[in-house]
N, C-alpha and C positions, 0 to 999 in steps of 0.2 A: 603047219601052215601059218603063216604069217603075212600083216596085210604092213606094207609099208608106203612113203613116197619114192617114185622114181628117184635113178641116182643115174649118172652118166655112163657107169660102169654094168647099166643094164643093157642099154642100146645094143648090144651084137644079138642078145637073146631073144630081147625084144623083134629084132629083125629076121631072126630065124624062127622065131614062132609065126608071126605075119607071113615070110614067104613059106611056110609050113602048110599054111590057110590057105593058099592058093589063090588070094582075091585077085580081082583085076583091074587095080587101082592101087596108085601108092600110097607106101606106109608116110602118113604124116609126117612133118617135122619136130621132133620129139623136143626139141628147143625152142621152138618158135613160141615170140610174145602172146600168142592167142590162144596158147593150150595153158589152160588155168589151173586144168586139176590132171595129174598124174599117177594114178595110183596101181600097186602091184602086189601081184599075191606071191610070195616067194616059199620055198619050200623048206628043206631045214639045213641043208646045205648056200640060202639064203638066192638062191637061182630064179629069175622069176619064171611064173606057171601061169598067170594069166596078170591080164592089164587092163584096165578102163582109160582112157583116153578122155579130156574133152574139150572142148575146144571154143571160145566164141563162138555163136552164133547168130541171127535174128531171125524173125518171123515177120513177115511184112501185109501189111491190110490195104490194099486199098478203097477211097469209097468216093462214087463219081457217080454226075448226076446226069444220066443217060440222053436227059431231054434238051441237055443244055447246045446251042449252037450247032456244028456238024461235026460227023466222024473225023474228018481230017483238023478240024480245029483241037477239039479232045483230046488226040492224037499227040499232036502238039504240045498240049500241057501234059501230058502223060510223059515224054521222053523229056522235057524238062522235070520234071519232078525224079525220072531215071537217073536222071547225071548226077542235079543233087544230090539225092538221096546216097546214092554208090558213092560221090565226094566224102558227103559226114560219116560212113559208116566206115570208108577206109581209114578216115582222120582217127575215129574213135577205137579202131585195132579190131572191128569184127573182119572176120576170114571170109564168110559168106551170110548169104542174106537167104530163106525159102520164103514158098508161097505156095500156098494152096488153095487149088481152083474146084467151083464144086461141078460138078458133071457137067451143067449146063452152057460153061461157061469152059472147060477144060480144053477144048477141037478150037473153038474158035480164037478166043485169048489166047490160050497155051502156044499156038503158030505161031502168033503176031508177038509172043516174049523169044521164043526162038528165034523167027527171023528177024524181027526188029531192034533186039535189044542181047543178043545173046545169049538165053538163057540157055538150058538144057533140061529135060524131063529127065528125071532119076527112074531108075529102074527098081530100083528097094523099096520094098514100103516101108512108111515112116509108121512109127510109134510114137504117143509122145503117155509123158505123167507127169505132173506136177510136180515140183520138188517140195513143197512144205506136205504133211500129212494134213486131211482134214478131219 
């Protein structure tokens, strides 16, 4: 076993382990500017056996002051600060942006990013770890 970076000449196996896995969703763009780390585990005939993938990301906060003006006003500054925001992050090369809603807030907001803004609720649960050790 051998851990190396992707090479171009791995893409078919790569594709074949992926449609192996049966997911229901496609295999990323293995070239695309936003996958930063590529890494593979290859065997001794140099084949890959598994692969980490990663890719741009973000994580998005927002913080709003519930008492201020009306719902449709808020409203308003919310789908402006949408467009922005999706403007800078497609300029700066991130693929996608999440957000985590905490329960009480998940039925009601969660709708209103669906319906008003596009989002989609993922079906996977997220994991996350810090990347420096503490």
């Amino acid at each position: 076993m051998r851990l190396r970076n992707y090479e171009e000449r791995d893409r078919p196996h790569l594709e074949a382990l992926f449609r192996k896995q049966g997911f229901a969703y496609e295999l990323p763009d293995l070239a695309a500017a936003d996958m930063i780390v590529r890494a593979v585990i290859v065997d001794e005939d140099d084949v890959p056996r598994q692969a980490i993938l990663a890719r741009r990301t973000v994580e998005l906060y927002m913080l709003q002051d519930d008492d201020w003006s009306s719902p449709m006003f808020r409203f308003e500054g919310l789908r402006r600060l949408h467009i922005y925001v999706r403007e800078v992050l497609a300029r700066l090369g991130v693929a996608d942006a999440n957000v985590w809603l905490p329960p009480s807030r998940e039925k009601s907001f969660g709708s209103r990013l669906q319906r008003s803004f596009g989002w989609r609720q993922n079906l996977w649960s997220c994991f996350t770890r810090k990347t420096k050790e503490q």
